[in-house]
PAVO-700817 format. One record per residue: residue number from 1; x, y, z of N, C-alpha, C in turn. Coordinates in steps of 0.05 Angstrom, whole numbers, plus 5000, padded with zeros to 4 digits. Example, Ala and Ser with C-alpha at 12.3 -4.5 7.8 and 13.67 -1.06 7.14 Angstrom:
BEGIN
  num  n_east  n_north  n_up  ca_east  ca_north  ca_up  c_east  c_north  c_up
    1    5264     4886  5156     5246      4910   5156    5264     4934  5156
    2    5257     4955  5142     5273      4979   5143    5258     5001  5157
! end
This chain:
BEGIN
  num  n_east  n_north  n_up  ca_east  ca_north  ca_up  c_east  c_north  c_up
    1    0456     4311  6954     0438      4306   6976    0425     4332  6985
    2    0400     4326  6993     0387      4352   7004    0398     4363  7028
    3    0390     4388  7054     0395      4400   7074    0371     4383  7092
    4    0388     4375  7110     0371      4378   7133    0371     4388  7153
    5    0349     4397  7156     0340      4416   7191    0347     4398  7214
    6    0363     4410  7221     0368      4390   7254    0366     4404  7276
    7    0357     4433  7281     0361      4450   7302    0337     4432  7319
    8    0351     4440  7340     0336      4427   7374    0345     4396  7375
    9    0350     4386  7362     0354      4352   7366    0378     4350  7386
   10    0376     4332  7399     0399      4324   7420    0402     4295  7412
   11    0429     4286  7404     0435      4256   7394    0442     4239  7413
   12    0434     4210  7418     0448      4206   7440    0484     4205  7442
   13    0474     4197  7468     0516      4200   7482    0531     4185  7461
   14    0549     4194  7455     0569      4180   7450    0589     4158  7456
   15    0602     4169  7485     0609      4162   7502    0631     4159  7500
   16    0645     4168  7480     0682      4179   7482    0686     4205  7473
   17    0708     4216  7466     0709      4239   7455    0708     4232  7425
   18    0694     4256  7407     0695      4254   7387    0724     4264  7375
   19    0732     4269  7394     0763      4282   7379    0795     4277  7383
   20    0787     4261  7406     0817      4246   7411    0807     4221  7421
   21    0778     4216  7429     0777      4186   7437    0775     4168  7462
   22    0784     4192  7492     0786      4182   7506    0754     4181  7519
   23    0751     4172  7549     0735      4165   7557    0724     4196  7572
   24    0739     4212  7579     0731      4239   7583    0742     4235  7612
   25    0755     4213  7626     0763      4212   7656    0787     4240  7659
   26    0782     4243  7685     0773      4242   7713    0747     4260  7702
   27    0739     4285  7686     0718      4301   7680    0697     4300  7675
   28    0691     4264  7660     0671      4265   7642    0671     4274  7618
   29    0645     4271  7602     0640      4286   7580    0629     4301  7582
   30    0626     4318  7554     0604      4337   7548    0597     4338  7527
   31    0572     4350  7525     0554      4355   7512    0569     4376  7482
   32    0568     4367  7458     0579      4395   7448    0558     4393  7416
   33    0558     4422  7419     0537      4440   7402    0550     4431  7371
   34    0520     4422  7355     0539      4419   7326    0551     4445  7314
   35    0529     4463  7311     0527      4487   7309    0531     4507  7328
   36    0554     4526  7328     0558      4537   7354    0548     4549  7364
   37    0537     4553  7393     0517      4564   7409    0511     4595  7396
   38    0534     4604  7394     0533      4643   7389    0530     4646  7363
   39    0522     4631  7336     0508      4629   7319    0477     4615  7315
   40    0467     4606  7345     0448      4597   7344    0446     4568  7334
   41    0464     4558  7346     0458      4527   7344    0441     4512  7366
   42    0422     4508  7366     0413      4483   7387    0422     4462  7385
   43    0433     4442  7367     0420      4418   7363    0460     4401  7375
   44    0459     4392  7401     0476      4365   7405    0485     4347  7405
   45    0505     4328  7401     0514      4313   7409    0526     4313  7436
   46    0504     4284  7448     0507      4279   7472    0534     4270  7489
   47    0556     4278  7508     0574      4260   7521    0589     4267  7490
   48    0602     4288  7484     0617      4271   7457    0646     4286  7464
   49    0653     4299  7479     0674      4315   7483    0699     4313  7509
   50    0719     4313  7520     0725      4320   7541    0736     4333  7544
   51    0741     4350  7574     0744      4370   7581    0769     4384  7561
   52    0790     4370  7558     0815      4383   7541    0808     4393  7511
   53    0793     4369  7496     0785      4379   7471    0761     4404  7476
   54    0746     4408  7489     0724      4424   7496    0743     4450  7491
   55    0761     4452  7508     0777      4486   7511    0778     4488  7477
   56    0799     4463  7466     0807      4488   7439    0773     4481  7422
   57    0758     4470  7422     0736      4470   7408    0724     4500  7409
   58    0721     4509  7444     0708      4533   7442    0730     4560  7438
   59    0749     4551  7432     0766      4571   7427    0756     4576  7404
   60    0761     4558  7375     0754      4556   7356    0721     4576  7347
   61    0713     4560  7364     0676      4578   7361    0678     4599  7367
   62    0696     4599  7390     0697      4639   7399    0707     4657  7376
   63    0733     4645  7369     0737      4659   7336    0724     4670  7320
   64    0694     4645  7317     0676      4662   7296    0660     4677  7299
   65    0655     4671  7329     0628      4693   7339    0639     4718  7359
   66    0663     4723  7363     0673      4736   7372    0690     4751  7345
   67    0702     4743  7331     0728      4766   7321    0716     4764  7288
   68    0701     4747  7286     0684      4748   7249    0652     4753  7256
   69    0633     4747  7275     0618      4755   7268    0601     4769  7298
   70    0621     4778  7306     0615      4798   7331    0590     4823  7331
   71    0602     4834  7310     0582      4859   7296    0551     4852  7289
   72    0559     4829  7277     0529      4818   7259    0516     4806  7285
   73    0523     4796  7305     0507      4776   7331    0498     4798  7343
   74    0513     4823  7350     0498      4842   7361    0479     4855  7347
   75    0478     4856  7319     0452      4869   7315    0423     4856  7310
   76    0438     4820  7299     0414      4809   7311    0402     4798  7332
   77    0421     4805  7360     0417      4797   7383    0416     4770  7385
   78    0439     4753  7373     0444      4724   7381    0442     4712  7405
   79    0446     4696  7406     0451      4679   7428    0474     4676  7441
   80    0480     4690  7472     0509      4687   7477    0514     4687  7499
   81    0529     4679  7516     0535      4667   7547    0542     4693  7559
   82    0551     4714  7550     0557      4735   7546    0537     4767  7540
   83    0539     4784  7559     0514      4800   7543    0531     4817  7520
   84    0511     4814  7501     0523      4819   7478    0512     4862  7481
   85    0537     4882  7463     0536      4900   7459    0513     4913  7450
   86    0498     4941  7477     0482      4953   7464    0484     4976  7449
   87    0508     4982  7442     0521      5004   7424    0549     4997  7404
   88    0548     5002  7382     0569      4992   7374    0583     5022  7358
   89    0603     5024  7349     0609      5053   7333    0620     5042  7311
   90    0625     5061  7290     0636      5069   7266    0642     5094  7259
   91    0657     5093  7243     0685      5121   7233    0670     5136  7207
   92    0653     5153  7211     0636      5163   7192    0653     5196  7181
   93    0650     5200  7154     0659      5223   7143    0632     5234  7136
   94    0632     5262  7139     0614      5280   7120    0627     5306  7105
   95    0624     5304  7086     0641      5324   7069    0666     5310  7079
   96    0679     5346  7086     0706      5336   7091    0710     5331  7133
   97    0698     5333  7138     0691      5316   7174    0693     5290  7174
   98    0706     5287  7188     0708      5245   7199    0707     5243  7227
   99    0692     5234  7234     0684      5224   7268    0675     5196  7268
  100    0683     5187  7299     0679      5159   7311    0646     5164  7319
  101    0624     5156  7313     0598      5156   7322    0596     5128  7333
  102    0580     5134  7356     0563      5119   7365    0535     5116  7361
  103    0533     5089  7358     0504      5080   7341    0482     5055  7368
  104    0466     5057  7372     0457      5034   7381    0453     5010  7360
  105    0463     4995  7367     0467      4963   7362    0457     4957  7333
  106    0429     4963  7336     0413      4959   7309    0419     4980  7283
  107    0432     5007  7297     0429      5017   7276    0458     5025  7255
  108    0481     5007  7270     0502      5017   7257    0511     5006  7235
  109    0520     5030  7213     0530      5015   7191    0563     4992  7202
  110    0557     4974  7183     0583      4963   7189    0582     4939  7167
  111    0603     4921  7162     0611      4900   7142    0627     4879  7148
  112    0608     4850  7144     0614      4826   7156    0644     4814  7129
  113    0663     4805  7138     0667      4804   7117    0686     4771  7119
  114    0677     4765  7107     0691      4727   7102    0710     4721  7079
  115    0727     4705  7089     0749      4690   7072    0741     4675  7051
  116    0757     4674  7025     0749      4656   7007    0771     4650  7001
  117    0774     4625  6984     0788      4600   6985    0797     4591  6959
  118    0809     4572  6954     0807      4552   6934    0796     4523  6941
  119    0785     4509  6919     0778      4473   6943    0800     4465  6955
  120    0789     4452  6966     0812      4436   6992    0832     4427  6963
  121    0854     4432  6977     0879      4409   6956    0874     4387  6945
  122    0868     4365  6963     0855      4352   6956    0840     4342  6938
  123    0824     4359  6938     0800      4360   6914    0812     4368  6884
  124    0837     4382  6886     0844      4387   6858    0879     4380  6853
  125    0877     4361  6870     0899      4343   6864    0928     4358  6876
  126    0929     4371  6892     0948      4393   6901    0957     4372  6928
  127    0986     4385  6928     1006      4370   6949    0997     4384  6975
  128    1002     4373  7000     0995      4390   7031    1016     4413  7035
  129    1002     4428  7040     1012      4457   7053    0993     4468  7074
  130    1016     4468  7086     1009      4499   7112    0990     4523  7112
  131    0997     4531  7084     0986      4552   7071    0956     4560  7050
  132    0945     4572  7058     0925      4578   7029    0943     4589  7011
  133    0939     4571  6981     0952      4590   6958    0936     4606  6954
  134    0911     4608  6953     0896      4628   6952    0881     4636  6973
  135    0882     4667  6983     0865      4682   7004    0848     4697  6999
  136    0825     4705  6981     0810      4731   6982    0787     4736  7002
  137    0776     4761  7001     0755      4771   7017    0733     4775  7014
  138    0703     4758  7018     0689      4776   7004    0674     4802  7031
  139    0667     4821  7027     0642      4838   7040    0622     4838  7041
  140    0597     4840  7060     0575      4837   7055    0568     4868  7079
  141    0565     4887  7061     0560      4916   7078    0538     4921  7084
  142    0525     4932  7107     0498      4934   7119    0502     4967  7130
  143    0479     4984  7104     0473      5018   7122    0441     5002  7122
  144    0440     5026  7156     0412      5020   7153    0394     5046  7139
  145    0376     5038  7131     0355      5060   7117    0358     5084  7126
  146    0352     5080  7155     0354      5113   7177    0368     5123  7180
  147    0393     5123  7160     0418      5129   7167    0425     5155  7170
  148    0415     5173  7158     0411      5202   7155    0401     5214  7178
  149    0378     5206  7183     0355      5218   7201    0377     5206  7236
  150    0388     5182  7225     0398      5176   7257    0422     5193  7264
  151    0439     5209  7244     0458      5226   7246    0446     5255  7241
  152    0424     5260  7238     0419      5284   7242    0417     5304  7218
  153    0419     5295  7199     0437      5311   7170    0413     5331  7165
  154    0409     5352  7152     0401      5364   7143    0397     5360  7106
  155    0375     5363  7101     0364      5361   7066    0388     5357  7053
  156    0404     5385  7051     0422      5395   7034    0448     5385  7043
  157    0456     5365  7070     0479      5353   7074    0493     5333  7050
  158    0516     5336  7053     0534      5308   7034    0524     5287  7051
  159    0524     5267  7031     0529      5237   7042    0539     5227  7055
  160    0537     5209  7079     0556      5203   7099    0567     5178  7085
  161    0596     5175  7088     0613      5158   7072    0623     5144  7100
  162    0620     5108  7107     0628      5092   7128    0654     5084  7124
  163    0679     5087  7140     0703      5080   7134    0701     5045  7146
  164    0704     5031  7128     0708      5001   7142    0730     4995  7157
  165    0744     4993  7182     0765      4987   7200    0781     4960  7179
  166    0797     4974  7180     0820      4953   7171    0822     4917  7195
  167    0829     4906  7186     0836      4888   7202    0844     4856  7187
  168    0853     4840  7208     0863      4810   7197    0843     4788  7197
  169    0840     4772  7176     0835      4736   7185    0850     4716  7190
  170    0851     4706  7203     0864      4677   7216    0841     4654  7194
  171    0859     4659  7172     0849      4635   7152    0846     4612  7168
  172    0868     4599  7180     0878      4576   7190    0856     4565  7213
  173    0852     4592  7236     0835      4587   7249    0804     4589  7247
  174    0798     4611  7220     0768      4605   7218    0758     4578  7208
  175    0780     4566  7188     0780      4539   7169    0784     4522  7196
  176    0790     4523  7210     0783      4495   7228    0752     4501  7246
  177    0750     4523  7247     0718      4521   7258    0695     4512  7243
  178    0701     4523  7215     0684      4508   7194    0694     4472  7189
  179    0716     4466  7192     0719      4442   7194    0703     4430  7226
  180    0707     4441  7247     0688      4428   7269    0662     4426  7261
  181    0649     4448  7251     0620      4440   7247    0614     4420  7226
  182    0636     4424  7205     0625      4400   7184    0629     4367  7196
  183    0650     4365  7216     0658      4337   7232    0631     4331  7242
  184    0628     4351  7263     0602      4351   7280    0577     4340  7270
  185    0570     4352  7248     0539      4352   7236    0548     4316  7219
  186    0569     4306  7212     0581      4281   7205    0586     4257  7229
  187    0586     4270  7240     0569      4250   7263    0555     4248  7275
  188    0539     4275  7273     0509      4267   7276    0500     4249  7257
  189    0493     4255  7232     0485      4248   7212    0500     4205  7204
  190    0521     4204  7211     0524      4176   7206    0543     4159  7222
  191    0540     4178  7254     0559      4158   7271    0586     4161  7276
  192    0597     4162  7291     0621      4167   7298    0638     4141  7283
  193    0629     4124  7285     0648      4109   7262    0632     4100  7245
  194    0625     4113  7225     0610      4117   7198    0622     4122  7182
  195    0641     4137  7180     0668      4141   7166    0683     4141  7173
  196    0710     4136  7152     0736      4138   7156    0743     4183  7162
  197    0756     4176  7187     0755      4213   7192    0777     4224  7185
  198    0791     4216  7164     0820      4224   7143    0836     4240  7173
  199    0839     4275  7170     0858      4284   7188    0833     4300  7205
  200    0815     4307  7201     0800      4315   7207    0798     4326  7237
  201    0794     4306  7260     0796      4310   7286    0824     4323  7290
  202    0848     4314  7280     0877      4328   7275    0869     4366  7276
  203    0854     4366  7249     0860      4393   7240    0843     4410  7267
  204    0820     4402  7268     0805      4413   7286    0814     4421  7314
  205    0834     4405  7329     0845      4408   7342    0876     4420  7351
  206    0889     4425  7321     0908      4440   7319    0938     4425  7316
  207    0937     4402  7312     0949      4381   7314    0960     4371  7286
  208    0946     4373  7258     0954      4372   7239    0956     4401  7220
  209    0980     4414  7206     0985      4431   7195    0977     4436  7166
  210    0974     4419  7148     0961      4419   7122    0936     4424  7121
  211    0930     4440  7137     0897      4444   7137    0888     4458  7106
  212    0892     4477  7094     0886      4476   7055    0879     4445  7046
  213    0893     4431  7057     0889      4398   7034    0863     4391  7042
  214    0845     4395  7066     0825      4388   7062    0795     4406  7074
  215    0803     4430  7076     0782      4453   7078    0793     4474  7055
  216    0767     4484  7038     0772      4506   7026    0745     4516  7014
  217    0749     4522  7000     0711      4546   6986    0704     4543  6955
  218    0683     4538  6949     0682      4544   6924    0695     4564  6907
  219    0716     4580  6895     0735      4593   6887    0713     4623  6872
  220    0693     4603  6858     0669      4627   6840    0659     4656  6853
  221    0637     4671  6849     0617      4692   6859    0599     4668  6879
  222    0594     4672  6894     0571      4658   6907    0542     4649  6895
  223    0532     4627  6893     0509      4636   6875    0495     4647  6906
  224    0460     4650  6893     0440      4670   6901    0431     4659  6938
  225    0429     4665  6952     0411      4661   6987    0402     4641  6981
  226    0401     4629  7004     0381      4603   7005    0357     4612  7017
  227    0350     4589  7014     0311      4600   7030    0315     4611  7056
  228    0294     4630  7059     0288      4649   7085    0287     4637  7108
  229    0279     4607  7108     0284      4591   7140    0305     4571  7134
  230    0319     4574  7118     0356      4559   7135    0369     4578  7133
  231    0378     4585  7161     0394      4606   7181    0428     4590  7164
  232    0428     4559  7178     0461      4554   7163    0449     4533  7143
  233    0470     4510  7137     0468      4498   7109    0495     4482  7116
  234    0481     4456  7115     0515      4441   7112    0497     4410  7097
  235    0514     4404  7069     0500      4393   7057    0517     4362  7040
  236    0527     4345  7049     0541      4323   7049    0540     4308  7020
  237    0562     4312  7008     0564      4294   6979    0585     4272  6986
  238    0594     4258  6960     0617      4246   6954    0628     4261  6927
  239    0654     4253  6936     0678      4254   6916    0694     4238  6903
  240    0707     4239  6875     0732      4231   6867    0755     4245  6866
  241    0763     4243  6896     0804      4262   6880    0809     4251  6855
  242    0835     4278  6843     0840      4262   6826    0870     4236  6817
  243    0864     4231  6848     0894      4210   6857    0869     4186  6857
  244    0843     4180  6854     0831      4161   6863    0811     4155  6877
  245    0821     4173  6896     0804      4164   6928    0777     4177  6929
  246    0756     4154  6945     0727      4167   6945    0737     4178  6969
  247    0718     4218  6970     0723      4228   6988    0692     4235  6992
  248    0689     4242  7018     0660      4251   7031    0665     4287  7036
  249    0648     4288  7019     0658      4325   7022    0629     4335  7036
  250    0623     4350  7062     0619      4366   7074    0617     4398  7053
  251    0589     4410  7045     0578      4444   7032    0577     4449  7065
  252    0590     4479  7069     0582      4488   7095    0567     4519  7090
  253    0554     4526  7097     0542      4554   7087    0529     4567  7111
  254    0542     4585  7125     0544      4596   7150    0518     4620  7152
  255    0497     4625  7153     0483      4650   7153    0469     4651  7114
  256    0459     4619  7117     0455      4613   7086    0441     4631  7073
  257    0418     4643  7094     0392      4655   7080    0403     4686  7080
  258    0431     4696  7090     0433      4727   7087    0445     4725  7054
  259    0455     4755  7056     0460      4759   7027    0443     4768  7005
  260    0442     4767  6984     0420      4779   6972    0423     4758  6944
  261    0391     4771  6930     0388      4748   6906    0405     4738  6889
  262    0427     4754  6889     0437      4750   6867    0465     4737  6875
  263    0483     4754  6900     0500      4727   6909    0491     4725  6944
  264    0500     4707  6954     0486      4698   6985    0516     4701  7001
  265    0519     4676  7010     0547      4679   7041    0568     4655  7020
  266    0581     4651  7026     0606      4636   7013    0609     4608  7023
  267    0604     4592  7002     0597      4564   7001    0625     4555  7014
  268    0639     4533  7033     0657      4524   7050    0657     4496  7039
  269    0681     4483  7031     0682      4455   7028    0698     4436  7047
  270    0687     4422  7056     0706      4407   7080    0703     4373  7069
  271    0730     4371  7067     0735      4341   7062    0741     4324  7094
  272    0708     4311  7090     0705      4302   7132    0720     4276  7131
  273    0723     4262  7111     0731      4232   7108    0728     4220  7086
  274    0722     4194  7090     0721      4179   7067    0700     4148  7075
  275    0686     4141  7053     0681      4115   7061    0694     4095  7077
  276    0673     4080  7089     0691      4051   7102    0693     4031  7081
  277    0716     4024  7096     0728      4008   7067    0712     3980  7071
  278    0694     3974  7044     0688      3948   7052    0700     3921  7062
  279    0693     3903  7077     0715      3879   7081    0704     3851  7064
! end
């Protein structure tokens, strides 16, 4: 199936939660973003949330736009409830010198860097676990051009060499944020009961532990960027496990158009459900 553009659309209400079901009493509902606001999502589902699922939903979103893609929102000045940083630093060496510099926003080197996977279990016939059997990393490093001239270097200086800060992923928790948006954009797209929603609303909410069995990544190099106007990419097939079952698999592709020609951002597979069973 092809991509479709959905930014700005508002769907109507729902009128329960999309994630546990209730009626949203004493609170009401709310409104929740398919795409999360601090990656520039417009586009809604109306009334689809209540207040309890809402907290860990935006916990979840905060994860990505806060602790994975914090650096990258500030330099392209995202969208954020929050004023986002007008200086950010990095741990620069020259020769044998290493210092913490401060950079304005736009101009600091730094490196976005995302989890990669194996397919959901599921998909390759694997028992549920807790665990990714497989974790890798990929990088995507950003100097800017001016890099020299913005540190001052002289002709005849060494190269300034960027130390990348060590740090962790919460596989578990980025894979359920990419599982919310692939749920999300799946009921936009065919209805809250359009499919069967396997564990789905479970995982998203923290409630089921086998999250590997049905979120994981294309395992390959990434192929090449997508076109220059899709920002994300979430792109809905079917499946055969190989136990049988038709599965509805959810392409999620976060920041589709960065990256470069030759590999782009890291393709996400989310197993959202399954057909309704005919009667």
């Amino acid at each position: 199936m092809t991509w479709e553009d959905i930014q700005g659309r508002k769907y109507p209400a729902i009128g329960r939660c999309i994630y546990c079901g209730s009626d949203g009493r004493p609170d009401g509902l709310h409104d929740e973003h398919i795409m999360p606001y601090s990656l520039g999502g417009h586009a809604e589902l109306q009334e689809a949330s209540c207040g309890s699922c809402e907290k860990i939903t935006s916990y979840v979103d905060g994860y990505l736009s806060r602790h994975i893609f914090g650096e990258f929102r500030a330099h392209v000045g995202a969208p954020s409830y929050r004023k986002l940083p007008s200086t950010l630093s990095a741990n620069v060496s020259i020769g044998h010198q290493e210092t913490m510099q401060e950079f304005l926003a736009p101009d600091q080197p730094f490196a976005l860097m995302l989890p990669v996977w194996d397919l959901p279990g599921i998909m390759r016939g694997d028992q549920p676990r807790p665990d990714f059997p497989s974790c890798r990393v990929r990088a995507y490093n950003f100097m800017p051009p001016n890099f020299r001239e913005t540190l001052g270097l002289a002709d005849d200086a060494p190269d300034p060499m960027v130390h990348i800060p060590s740090g962790t992923i919460n596989n578990i928790t980025f894979a359920r944020a990419i599982a919310k948006i692939a749920y999300c954009h799946a009921v936009a797209k065919y209805g809250l009961n359009g499919f069967r929603h396997l564990a789905l609303p479970d995982i998203i909410l923290g409630k089921y532990s086998c999250v590997p069995y049905f979120v994981g990544s294309d395992p390959g190099p990434p192929t090449p960027r997508d076109p220059s106007d899709r920002r994300h990419a979430v792109i809905f097939a079917t499946a055969t496990s190989p136990g049988g079952l038709r599965l509805m698999i959810a392409a999620v592709r976060l920041l589709a158009h960065s990256g470069t020609s030759e590999h782009g951002m890291p393709i996400y597979r989310v197993v959202m459900g399954a057909p309704r069973l005919s009667l």
